[in-house]
C-alpha atoms as an extended CHARMM CRD file, in Angstrom:
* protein
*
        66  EXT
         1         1  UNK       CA             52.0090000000      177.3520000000      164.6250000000  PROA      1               0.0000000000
         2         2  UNK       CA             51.3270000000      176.0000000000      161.4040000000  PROA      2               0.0000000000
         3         3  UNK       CA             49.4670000000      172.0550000000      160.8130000000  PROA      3               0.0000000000
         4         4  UNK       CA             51.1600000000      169.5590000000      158.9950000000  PROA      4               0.0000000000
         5         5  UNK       CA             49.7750000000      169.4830000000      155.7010000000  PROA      5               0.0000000000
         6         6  UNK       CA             50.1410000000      166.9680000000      152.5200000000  PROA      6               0.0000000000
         7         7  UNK       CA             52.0920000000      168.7550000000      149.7850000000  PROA      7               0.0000000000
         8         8  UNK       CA             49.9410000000      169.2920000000      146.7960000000  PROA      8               0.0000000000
         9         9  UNK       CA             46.8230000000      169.2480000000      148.7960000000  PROA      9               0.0000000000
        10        10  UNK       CA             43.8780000000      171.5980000000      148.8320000000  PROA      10              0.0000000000
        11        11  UNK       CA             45.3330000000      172.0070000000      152.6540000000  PROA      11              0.0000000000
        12        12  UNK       CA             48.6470000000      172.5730000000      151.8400000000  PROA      12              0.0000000000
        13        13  UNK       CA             47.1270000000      175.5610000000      149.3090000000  PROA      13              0.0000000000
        14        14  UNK       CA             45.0800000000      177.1370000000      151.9020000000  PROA      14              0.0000000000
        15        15  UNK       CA             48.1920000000      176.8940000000      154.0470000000  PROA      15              0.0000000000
        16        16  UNK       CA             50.5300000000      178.7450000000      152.0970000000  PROA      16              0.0000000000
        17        17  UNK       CA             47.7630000000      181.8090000000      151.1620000000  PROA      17              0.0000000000
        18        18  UNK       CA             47.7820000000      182.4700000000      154.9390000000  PROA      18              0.0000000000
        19        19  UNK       CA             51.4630000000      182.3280000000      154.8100000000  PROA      19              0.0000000000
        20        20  UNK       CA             51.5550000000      184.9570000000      152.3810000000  PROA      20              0.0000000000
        21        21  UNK       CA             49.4890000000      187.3960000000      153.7510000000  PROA      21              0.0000000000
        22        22  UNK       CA             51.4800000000      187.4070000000      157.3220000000  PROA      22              0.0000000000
        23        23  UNK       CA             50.8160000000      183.7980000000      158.7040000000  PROA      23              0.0000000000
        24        24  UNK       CA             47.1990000000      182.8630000000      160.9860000000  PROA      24              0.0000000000
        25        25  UNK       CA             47.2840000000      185.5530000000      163.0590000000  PROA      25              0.0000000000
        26        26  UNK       CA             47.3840000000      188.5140000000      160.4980000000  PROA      26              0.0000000000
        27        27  UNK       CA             45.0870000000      186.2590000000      158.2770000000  PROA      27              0.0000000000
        28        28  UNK       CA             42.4950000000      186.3630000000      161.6870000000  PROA      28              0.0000000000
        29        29  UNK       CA             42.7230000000      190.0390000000      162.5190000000  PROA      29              0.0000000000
        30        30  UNK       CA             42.2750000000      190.8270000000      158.3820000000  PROA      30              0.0000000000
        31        31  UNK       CA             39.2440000000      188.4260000000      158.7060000000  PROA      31              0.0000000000
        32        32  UNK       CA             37.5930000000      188.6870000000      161.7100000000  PROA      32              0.0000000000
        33        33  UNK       CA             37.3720000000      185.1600000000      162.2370000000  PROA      33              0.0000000000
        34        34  UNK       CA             39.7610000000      183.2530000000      165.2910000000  PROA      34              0.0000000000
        35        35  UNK       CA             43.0130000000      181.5650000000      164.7220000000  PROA      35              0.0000000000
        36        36  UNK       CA             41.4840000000      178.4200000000      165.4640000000  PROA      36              0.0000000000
        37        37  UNK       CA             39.1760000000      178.5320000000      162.5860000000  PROA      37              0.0000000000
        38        38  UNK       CA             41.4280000000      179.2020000000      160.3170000000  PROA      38              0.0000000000
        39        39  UNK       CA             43.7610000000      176.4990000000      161.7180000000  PROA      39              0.0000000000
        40        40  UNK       CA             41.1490000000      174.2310000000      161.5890000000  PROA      40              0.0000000000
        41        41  UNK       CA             40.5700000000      174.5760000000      157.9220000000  PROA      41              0.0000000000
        42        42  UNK       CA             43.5200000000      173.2650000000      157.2070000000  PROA      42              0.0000000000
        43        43  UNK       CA             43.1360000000      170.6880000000      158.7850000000  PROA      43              0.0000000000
        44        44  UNK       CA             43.4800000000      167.1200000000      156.6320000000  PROA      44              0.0000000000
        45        45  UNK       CA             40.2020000000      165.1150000000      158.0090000000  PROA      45              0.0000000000
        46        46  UNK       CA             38.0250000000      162.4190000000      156.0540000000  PROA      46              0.0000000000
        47        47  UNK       CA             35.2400000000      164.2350000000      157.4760000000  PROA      47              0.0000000000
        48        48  UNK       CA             35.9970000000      167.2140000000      155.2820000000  PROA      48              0.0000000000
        49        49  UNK       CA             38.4950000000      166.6160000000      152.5030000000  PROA      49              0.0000000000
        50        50  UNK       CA             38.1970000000      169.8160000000      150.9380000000  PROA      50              0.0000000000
        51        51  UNK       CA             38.9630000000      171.7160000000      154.0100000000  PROA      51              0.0000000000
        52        52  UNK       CA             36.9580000000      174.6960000000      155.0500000000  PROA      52              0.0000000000
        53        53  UNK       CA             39.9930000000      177.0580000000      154.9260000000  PROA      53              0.0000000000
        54        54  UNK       CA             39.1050000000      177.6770000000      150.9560000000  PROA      54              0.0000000000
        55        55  UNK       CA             35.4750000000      179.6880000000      152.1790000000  PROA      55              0.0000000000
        56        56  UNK       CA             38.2190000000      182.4940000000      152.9570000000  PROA      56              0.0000000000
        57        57  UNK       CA             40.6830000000      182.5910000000      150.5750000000  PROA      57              0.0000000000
        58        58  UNK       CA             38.4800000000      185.1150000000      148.4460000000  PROA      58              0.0000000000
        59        59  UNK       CA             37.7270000000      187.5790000000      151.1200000000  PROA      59              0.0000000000
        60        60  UNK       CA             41.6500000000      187.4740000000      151.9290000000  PROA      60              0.0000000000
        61        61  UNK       CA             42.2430000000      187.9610000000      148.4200000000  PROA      61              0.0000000000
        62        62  UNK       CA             40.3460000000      190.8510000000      148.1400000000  PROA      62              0.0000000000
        63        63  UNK       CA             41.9640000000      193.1440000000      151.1640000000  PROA      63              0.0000000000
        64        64  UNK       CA             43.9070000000      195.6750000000      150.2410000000  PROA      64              0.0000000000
        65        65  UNK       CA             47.0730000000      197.1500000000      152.0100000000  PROA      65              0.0000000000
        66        66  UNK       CA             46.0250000000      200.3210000000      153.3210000000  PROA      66              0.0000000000
């Protein structure tokens, strides 16, 4: 399951990487970090506008297919 995001946001960017790569839960196994987390860091909050799903976009980005 998949937050409601704002298009064009930082959120909605983060969003769409995971979607990519196979959705949360291939983006948690690959990581080794919970679904939740990475849920969470898409998450649109005042408390963190940036979102804390970006921290992981460059590991992701760096797995290769075996």
């Amino acid at each position: 399951m998949t937050r409601a995001v704002r298009p064009a946001s930082i959120q909605s960017a983060v969003s769409a990487a995971y979607r990519a790569a196979g959705g949360l839960e291939c983006c948690s196994a690959d990581l080794g970090v919970s679904i939740s987390t990475l849920s969470y860091g898409t998450e649109v909050t005042d408390q963190r506008p940036g979102g804390l799903g970006v921290n992981y976009l460059d590991r992701l980005g760096r797995i290769e297919p075996l």
